[in-house]
C-alpha positions in Angstrom: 0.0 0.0 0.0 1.3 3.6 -0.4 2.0 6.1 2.2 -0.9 8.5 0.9 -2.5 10.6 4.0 -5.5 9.2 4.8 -7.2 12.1 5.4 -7.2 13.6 1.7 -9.5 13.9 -0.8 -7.0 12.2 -3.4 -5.2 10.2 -0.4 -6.4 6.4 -3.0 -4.2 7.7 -5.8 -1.3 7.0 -3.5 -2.0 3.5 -4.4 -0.3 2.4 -6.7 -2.7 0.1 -8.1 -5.7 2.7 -7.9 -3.9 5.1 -9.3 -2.9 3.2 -12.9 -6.8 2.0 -13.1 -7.7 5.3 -12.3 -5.7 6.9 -15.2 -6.7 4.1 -17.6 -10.5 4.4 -16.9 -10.5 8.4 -17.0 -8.5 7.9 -20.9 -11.0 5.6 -21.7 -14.1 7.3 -20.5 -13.0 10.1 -22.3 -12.5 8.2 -25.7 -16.0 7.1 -24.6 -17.3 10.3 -24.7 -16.1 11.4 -27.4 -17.4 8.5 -29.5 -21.1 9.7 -28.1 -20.1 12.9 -29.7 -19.3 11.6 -32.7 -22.2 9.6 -33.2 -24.5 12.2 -32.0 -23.2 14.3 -34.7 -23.2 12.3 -37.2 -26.9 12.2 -36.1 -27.5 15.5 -36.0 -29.1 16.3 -39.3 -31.6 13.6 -38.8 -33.9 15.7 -36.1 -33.7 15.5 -32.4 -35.5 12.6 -32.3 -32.6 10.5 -33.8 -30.1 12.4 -31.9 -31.7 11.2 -28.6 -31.3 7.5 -29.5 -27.6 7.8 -29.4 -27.8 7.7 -25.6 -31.1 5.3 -25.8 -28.7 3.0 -27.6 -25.6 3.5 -25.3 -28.3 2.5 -21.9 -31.2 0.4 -23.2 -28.7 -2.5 -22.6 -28.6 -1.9 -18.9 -31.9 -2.6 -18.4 -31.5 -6.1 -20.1 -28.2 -7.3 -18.8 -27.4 -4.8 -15.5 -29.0 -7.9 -13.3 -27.2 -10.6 -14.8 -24.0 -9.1 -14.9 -23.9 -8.5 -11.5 -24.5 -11.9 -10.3 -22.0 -12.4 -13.3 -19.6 -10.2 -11.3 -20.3 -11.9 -7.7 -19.6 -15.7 -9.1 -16.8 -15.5 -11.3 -12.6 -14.1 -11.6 -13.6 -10.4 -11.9 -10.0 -9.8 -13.8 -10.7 -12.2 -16.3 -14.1 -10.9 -16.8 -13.1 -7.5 -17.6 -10.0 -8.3 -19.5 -12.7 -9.9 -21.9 -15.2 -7.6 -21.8 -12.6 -4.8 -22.6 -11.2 -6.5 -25.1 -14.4 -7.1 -27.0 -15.9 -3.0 -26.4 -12.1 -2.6 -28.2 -12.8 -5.1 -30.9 -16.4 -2.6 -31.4 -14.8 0.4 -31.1 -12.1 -0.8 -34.1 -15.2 -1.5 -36.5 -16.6 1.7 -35.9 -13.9 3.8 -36.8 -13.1 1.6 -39.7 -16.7 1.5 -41.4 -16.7 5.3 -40.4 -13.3 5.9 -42.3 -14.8 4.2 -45.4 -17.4 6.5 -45.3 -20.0 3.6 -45.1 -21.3 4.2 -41.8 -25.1 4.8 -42.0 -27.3 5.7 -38.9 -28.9 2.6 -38.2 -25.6 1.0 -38.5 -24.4 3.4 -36.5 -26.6 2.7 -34.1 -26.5 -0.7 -33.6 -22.7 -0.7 -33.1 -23.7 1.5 -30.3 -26.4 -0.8 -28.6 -23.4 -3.2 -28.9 -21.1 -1.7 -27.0 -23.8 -0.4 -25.0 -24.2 -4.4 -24.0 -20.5 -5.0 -23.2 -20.7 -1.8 -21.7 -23.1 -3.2 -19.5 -21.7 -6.6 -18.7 -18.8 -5.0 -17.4 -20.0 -2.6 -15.3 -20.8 -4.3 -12.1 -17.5 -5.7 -12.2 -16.1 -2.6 -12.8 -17.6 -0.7 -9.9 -17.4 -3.7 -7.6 -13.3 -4.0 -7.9 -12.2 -0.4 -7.1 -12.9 -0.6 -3.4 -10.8 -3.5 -2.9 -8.1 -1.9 -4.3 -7.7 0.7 -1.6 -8.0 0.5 2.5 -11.6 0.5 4.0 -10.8 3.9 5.5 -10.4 5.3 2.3 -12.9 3.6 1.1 -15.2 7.2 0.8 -12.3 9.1 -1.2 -12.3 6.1 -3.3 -15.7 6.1 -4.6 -15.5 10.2 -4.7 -13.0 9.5 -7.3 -14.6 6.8 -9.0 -18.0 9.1 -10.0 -14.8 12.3 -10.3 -13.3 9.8 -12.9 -16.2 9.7 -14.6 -18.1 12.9 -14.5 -15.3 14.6 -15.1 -14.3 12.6 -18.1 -18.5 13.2 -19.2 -17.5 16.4 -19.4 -13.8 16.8 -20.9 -14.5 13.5 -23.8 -17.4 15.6 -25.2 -15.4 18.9 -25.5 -12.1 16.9 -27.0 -14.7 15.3 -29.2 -16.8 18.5 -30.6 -13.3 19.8 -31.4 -11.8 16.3 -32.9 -14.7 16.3 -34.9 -14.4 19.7 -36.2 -10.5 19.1 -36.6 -10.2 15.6 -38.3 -13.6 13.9 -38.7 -15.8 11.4 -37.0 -14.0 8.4 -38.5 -10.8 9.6 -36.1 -12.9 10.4 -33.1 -13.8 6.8 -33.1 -10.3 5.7 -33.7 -9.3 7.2 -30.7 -11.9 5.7 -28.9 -11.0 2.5 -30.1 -7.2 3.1 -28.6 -8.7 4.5 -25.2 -8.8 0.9 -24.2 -5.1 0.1 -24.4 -4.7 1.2 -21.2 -7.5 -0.6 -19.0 -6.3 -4.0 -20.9 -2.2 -3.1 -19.8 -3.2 -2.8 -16.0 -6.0 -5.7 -15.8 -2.8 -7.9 -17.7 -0.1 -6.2 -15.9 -0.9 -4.8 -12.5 -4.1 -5.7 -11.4 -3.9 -8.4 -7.6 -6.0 -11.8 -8.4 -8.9 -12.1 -6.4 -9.0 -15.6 -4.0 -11.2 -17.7 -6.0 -13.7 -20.4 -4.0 -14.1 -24.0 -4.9 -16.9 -24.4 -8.0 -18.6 -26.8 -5.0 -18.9 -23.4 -3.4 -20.1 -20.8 -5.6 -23.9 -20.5 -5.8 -25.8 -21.2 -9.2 -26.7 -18.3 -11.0 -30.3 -18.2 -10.4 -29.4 -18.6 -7.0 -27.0 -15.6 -7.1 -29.9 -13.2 -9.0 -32.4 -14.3 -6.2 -29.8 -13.4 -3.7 -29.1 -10.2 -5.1 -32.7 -9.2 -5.3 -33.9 -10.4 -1.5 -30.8 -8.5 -0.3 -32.0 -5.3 -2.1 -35.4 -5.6 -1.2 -34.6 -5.9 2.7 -31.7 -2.8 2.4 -33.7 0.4 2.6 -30.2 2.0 2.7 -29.8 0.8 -1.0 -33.3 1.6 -2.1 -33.1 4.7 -0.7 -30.4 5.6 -2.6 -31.8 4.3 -5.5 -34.9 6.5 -5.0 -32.7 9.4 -5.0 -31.1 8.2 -8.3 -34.1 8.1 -10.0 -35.4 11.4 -8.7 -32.3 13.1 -10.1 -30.6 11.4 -13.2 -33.6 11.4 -15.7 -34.3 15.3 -15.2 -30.3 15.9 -16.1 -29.8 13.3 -18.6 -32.0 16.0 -20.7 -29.4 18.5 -20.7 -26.8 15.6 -22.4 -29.6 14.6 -24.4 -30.3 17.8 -26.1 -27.3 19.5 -25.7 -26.3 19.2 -29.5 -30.0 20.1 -30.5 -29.8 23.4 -28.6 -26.1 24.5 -30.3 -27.1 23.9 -33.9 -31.0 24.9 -33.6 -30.8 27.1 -31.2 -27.5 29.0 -31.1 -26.7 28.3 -34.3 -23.1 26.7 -33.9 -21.1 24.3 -35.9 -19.1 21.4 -34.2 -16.5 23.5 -33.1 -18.9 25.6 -30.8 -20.6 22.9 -30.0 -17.3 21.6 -28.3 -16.7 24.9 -26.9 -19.6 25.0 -25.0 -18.9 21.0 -23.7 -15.5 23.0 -22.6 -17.3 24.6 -20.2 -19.4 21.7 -18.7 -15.7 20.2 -18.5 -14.3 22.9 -16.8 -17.3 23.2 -14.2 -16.8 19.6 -13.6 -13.2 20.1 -12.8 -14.2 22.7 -10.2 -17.0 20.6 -9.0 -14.3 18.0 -8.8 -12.1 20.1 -6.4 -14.7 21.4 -4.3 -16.4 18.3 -3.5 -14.4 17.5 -0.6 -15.3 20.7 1.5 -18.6 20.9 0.6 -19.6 18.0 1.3 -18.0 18.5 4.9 -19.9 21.6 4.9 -23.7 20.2 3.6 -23.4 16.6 4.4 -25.1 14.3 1.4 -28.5 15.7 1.3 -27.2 19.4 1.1 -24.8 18.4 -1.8 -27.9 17.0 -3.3 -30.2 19.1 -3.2 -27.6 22.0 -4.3 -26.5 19.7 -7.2 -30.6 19.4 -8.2 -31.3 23.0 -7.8 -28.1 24.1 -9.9 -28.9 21.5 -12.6 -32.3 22.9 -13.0 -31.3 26.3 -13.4 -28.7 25.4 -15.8 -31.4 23.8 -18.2 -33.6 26.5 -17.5 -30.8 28.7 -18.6 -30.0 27.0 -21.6 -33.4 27.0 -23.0 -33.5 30.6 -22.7 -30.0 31.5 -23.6 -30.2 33.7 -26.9 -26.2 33.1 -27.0 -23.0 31.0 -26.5 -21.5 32.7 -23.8 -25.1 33.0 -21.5 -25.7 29.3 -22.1 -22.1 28.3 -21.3 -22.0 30.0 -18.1 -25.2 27.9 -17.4 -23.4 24.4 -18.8 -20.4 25.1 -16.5 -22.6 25.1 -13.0 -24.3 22.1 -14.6 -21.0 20.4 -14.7 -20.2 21.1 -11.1 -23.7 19.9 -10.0 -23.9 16.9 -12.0 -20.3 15.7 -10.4 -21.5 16.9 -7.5 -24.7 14.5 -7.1 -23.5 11.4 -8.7 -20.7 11.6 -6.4 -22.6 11.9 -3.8 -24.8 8.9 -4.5 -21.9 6.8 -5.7 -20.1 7.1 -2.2 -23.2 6.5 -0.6 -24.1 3.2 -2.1 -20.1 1.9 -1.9 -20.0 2.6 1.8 -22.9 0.7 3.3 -22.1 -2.4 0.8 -21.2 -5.7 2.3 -18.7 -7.3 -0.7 -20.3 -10.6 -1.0 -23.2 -8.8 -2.6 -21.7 -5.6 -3.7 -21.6 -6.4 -7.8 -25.3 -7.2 -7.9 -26.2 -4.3 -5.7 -24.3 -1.7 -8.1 -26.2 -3.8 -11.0 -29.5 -2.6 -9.9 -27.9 1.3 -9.3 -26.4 1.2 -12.6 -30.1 -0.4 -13.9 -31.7 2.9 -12.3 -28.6 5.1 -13.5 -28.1 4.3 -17.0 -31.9 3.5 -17.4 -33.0 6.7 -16.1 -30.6 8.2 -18.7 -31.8 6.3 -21.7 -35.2 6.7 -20.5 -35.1 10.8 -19.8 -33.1 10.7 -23.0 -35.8 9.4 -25.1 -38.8 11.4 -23.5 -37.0 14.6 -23.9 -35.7 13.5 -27.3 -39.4 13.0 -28.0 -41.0 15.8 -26.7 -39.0 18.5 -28.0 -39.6 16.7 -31.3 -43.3 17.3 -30.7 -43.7 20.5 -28.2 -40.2 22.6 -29.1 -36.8 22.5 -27.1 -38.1 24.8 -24.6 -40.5 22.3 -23.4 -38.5 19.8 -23.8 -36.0 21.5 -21.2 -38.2 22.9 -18.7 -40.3 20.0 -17.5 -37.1 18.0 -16.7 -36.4 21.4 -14.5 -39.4 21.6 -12.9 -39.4 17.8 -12.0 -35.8 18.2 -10.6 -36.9 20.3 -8.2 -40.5 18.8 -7.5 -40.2 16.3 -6.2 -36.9 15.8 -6.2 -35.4 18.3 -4.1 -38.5 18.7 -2.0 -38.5 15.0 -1.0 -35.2 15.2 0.5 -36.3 16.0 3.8 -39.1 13.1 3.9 -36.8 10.7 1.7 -33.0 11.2 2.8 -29.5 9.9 2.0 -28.2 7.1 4.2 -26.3 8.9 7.5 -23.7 6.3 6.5 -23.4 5.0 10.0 -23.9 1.3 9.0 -21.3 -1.3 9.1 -21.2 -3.6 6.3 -17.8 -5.3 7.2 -18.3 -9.1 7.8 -19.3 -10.4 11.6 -17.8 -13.8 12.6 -19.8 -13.4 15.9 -23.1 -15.9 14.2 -21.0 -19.3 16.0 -20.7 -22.2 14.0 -24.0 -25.0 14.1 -23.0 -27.6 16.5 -24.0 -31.0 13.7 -23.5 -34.6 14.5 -23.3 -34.9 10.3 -23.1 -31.9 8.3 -25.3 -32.0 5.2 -24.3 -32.0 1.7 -23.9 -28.4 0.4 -27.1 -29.1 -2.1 -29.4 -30.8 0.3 -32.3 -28.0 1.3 -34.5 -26.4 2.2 -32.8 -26.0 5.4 -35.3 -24.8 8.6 -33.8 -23.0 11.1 -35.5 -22.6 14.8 -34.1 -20.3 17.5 -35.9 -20.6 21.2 -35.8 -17.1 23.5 -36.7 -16.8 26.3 -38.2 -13.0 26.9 -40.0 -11.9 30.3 -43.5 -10.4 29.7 -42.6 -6.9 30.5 -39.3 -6.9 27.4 -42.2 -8.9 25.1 -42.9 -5.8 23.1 -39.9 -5.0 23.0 -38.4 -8.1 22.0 -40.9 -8.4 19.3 -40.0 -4.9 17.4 -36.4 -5.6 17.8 -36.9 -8.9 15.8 -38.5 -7.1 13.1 -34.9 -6.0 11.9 -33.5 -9.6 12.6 -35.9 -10.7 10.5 -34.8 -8.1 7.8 -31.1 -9.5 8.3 -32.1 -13.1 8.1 -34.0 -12.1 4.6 -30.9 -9.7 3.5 -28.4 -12.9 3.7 -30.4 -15.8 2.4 -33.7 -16.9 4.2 -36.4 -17.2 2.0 -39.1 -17.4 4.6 -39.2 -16.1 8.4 -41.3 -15.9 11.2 -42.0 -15.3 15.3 -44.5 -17.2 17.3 -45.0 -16.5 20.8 -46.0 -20.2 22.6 -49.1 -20.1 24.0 -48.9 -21.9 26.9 -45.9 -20.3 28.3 -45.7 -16.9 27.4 -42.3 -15.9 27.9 -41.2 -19.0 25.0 -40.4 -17.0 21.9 -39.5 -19.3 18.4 -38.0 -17.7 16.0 -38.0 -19.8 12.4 -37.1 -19.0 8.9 -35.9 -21.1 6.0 -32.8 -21.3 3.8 -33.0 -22.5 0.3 -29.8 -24.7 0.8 -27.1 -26.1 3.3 -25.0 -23.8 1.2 -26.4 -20.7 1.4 -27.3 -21.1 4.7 -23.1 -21.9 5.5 -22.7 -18.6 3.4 -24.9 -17.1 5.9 -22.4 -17.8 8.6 -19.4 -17.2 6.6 -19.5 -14.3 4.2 -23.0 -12.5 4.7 -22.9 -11.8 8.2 -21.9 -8.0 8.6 -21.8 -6.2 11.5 -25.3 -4.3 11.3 -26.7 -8.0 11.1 -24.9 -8.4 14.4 -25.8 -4.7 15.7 -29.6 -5.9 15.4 -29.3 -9.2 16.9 -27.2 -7.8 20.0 -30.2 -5.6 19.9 -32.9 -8.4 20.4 -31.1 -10.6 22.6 -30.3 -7.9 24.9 -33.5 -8.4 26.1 -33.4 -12.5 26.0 -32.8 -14.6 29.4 -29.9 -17.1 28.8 -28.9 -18.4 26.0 -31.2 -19.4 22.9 -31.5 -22.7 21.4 -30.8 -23.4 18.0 -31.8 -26.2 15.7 -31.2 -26.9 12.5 -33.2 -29.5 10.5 -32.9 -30.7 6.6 -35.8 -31.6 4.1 -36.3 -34.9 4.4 -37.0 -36.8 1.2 -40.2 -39.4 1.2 -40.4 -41.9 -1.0 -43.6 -43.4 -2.6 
């Protein structure tokens, strides 16, 4: 590990690890982006309509493959995946510039190459996201993920000001060869630099319908996680309008050719930067929701702005605080999810953010896309405003970020089942019974508290729960829920068990006389 200071903002890049995937990702997000410029103007001509699927294209695929690929991410070497999936996005990026070069690039070909990469775009993704933090120490871990959404935002911003101005300079065909080369990088670290990951026995992993369920029960029974991804979806589609329409407004609007139109993503870029820089303070300053809300409030001034701007330098002045506020919030988020996220889990977690990112975004895309087709750019800019704001501002104070208080590291206080024979790792449905014994007055009590066991019990793997109190002897609590497998109830134990689930059970059994009693029984299988 380096000797960064744990304390700064940029304290991660003093790994040395971080700090080469770091570099690698922001060159290739910013060939990235500068591909969607290309594409979009190569668009451009064709009405906004057409324009807007560029980004429909680039995120429809999330919504297909975001779930899979998570569980993808959790099951299998996380190295090798990317190695492939970068390698095949390069393999994309190569045709593109080639058929583009040749001048026999047409729309919907254009198009579909996009939705392609969108895919391996979003197959890699969980992965992506779910490696970083293991990469630096948990007490960086908030820095980390800062940087991460910096990376990314700011690269948002610079790619599509390089592009305007490639594009301008040299051509599309270029822009795209760039691109293609972006990925050099990623594919020398992951090769070179990047730690392998302990891999479990193939006996061990869990099947991959078993890893989507998983994923999906933990996510339900997280209202950290949902939370957050209510907040998500409250902000991203209203901004994605601005990205969306952005090259509409410069040639229909402001009348500018490529060049200007790259100008103006200069200053979105150089917002971001300063976003970038003054993240750290304000967000000591505002905590999450603050930052939010600022980031909301700016963004829908910005569009505001830009709808009325009569000219470059009044709508750029707009774009720039719509840089800073859109690094702002998805930084905000990003660190948000990342921090509360146990690591057994965390791929298929950031699978369903990136589902309500990057679907938001190819959703908002396509409605704004639509409606300024059919009701003018104005329109199409200020309802995305007014919806930032209402209700996604004014829901902060009933809906709020996470306080980020909770503890997702794993717990090895659960204590092993006490088995005459263990049971094969496939045998199942396991039932699990747990006798307390609660005095009258701690009943209440007792039976509140067990309402968030039961929530941990559901987050790591049991597919049914319940409390009975016995009625002949009142102060005889049995707790009982099921588990699919032996193995998942093992994982349970071993990898699932963080210490919030252990925060709520001390919680419980604070009130419980003596020890409980656990049992553990198998399916048995009848014949005839």
């Amino acid at each position: 590990m380096g000797r960064s200071t744990t304390g700064s903002a940029w304290a991660p890049l003093g790994e040395k690890v971080f700090r080469a995937l770091w570099v690698a990702q922001f060159v290739s997000n910013v060939g990235g982006w500068m591909q969607t410029v290309g594409a979009q103007w190569v668009l451009v001509g064709h009405g906004a309509g057409l324009v807007s699927l560029v980004q429909v294209a680039a995120g429809l695929p999330v919504l297909l493959l975001a779930l899979p690929a998570g569980a993808l991410a959790d099951l299998v070497d996380r190295r090798r995946l990317l190695l492939v999936m970068q390698a095949a996005m390069a393999a994309v990026a190569t045709a593109l510039a080639v058929l583009a070069l040749l001048g026999v690039l047409g729309p919907w070909l254009l198009l579909l190459l996009t939705f392609l990469l969108g895919c391996l775009t979003a197959l890699n993704g969980p992965a992506w996201q779910a490696v970083q933090p293991s990469l630096v120490p948990r007490e960086q871990l908030r820095q980390a993920s800062a940087l991460g959404a910096v990376n990314m935002n700011v690269a948002r911003a610079v790619g599509p000001a390089l592009g305007g101005l490639l594009v301008a300079a040299a051509g599309v065909g270029w822009t795209f060869a760039l691109n293609a080369l972006s990925f050099v990088g990623i594919l020398l670290v992951l090769l070179r630099r990047f730690p392998q990951e302990p891999q479990r026995p193939a006996r061990e992993r869990e099947h991959a319908l078993a890893a989507l369920r998983a994923g999906g029960r933990y996510v339900r029974r997280a209202p950290e996680v949902r939370r957050i991804l209510l907040r998500c979806a409250l902000f991203v589609p209203g901004a994605a309008a601005l990205w969306a329409l952005l090259p509409v407004v410069a040639v229909q609007r402001l009348g500018l050719g490529s060049s200007g139109y790259g100008l103006l993503l200069a200053a979105v870029g150089a917002g971001a930067v300063a976003g970038a820089g003054t993240l750290p303070r304000l967000s000591a300053r505002l905590r999450g929701d603050g930052v939010l809300a600022l980031a909301g409030l700016l963004t829908a001034g910005a569009l505001l702005v830009t709808a009325l701007a009569g000219s470059a330098w009044v709508a750029g002045a707009g774009l720039a605080f719509a840089g800073a506020a859109w690094i702002w919030g998805l930084s905000t988020l990003n660190a948000a999810l990342q921090l509360g996220l146990p690591n057994w889990v965390r791929a298929r977690a950031v699978a369903f953010y990136l589902l309500v990112f990057q679907g938001g975004n190819a959703l908002g895309a396509l409605a704004w896309g639509q409606l300024a087709q059919h009701a003018g750019l104005f329109a199409a800019l200020a309802v995305p405003a007014a919806l930032l704001v209402v209700p996604g501002v004014l829901s902060l104070r009933r809906f709020p970020l996470p306080d980020g208080r909770v503890d997702p590291s794993l717990s090895d206080s659960w204590p092993e089942p006490r088995l005459t024979v263990e049971p094969a790792a496939g045998e199942g449905p396991v039932l699990v019974t747990v006798e307390y014994r609660v005095a009258d007055g701690d009943a209440s009590a007792f039976a509140a508290a067990m309402g968030e066991v039961e929530a941990s019990r559901r987050r790591t793997g049991a597919v049914g729960w319940g409390l009975y109190r016995d009625a002949a002897r009142p102060d005889r609590f049995v707790e009982v829920f099921t588990v699919a497998s032996w193995a998942e109830h093992r994982a349970q134990h071993h990898e699932r068990w963080t210490g919030v689930d252990h925060a709520f059970e001390r919680a419980a059994r604070a009130l419980v006389s003596g020890e409980p009693v656990v049992t553990h029984a198998v399916a048995a299988r009848t014949t005839g």
